[in-house]
N, C-alpha and C positions, 0 to 999 in steps of 0.2 A: 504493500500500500504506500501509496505516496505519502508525502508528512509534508506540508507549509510550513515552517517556524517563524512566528510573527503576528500582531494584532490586523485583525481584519482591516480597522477602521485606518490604518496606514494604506496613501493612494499606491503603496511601491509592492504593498501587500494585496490590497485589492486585484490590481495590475494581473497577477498570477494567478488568483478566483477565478475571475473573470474569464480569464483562458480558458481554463481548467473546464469551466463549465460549459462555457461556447465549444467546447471539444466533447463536452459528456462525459470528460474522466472524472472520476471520485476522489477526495482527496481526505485525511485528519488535517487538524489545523490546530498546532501548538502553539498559543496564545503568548508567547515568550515578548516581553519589552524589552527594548534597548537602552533604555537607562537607567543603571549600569547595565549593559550585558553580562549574563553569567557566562562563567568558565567553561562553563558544558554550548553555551552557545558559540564562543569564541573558537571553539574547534571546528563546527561547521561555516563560522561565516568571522573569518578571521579579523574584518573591521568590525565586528560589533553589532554591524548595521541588520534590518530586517526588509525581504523575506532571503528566510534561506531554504535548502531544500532540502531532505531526502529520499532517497528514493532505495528501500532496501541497503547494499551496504555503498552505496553513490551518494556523494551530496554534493552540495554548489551552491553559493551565496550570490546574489545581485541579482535583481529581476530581473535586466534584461538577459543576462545570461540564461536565466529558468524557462525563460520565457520561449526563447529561440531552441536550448533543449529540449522543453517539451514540444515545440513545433515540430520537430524533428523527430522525437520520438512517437508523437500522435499527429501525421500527418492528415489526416481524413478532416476536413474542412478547413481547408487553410487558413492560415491569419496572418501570412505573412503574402502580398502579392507574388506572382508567380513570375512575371516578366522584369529584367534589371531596372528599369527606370522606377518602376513602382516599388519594386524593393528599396531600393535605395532610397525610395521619397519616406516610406513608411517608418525607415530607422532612421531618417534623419526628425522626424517629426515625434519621433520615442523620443531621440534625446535632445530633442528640444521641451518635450513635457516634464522631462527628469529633473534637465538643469537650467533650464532657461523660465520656462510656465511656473515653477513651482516656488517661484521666489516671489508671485503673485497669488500662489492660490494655499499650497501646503503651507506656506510660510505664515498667514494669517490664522489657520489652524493650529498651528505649533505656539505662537505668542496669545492667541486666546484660548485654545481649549485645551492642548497637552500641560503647559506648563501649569496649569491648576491639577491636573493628576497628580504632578510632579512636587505640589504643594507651596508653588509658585503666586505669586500676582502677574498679572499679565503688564507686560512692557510697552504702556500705552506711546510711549516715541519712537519706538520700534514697528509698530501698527502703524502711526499717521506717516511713518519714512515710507512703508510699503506703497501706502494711497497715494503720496506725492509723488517720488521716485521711482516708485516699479511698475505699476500697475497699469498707467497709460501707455506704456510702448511696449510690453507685454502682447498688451490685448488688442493692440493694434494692429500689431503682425496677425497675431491669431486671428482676428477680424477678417483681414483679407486673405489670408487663404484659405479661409472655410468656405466665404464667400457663397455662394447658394446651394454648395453640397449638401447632401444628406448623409454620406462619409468624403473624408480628407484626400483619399487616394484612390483613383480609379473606379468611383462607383462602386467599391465593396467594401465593406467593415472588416479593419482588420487592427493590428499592433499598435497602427497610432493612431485609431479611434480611441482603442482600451487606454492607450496612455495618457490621452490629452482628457479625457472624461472624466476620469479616476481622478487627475488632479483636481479638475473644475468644479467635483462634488466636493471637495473639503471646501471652499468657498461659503459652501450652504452650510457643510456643518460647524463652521466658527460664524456663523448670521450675518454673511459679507457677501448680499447674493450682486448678484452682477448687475451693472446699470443694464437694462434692457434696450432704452433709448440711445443710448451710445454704441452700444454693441449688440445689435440685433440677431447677426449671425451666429454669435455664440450662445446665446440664449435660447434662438431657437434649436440647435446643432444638440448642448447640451438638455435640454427637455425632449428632443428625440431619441439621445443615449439612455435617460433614465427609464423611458418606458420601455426597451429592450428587457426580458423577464431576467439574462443574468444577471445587468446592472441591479434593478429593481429588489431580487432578491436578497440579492447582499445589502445593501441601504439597508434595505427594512430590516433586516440582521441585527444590522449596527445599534439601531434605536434611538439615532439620534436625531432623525429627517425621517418621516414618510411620505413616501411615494404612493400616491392611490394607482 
């Protein structure tokens, strides 16, 4: 049986859900958090960081890595485009959700709702730096290449739908939902990922946002 090591409600954790289930594979899912990382987690996923993987006696930390593994390993409805141009759009658009999106979306999540797990106050200069400095050229970009899609690449849903989504939802669950009026595209883009039933059922998982 596969094992996810890592909190649902993390978009990097999601990310791999997501897949998993767009594929129909079953997975356990070890609720393990990263701060601190335990010892026992540090051997599968040597940064600390979450999701990691196992698989029997395989493991492998970084979602996109998992992600692209299990594509490979459960090739029956692809998620990754099939042709190099699309491929290549699709990874670049993962790792633009990873590290470039998510300094607007995961980021407001982690200074309003993580650090209260963590038994923090939240860093309200850290929040208004996000809404000044990140978040309009963020979303900008993102704005125009979604553009009147109903997925990012090719007309098919694939890696970097999952990637760009999964960030977009922590947005709603730290109550920083997206101007609608400035950015249309995303708004509509992301309330057509949520009603997808994998999206939908992990959210409602979580308990922190429902989706009818």
């Amino acid at each position: 049986m596969l094992t996810v090591h890592g909190s649902p409600i993390s978009p990097f954790v999601r990310k791999v859900l997501v897949l998993l289930a767009e594929k129909g594979v079953d997975c356990e899912i070890n609720p393990v958090k990263p701060f601190p990382a335990s010892a026992e987690h540090l051997v599968i996923s040597p940064t600390g960081k979450i999701p990691a993987l196992t698989d029997g006696d395989f493991s492998l930390p970084d979602s996109s890595a998992i992600c692209a593994y299990l594509e490979r390993k459960y090739p029956d409805n692809n998620l990754y485009p099939l042709d190099p141009e699309g491929y290549g759009r699709a990874l670049w658009y993962q790792v633009y959700a990873d590290t470039v999106l998510v300094g607007a979306t995961s980021a407001f999540f982690f200074q309003k709702v993580a650090v209260k797990m963590m038994g923090r106050e939240p860093d309200e200069v850290a929040i208004q730096a996000i809404r000044d400095n990140t978040e309009h050229k963020v979303f900008s970009y993102l704005e125009g290449e979604i553009g009147d899609r109903e997925f990012i690449v090719d007309g098919q849903f694939s890696i970097a739908d999952i990637a760009i989504s999964c960030h977009l939802v922590q947005r709603l669950y730290a109550q920083e939902p997206i101007d609608s009026e400035q950015y249309p595209n995303i708004t509509r883009y992301l309330g057509n990922q949520m009603q997808r039933q994998t999206f939908k059922t992990l959210i409602n998982n979580d308990a922190l946002i429902t989706i009818d």
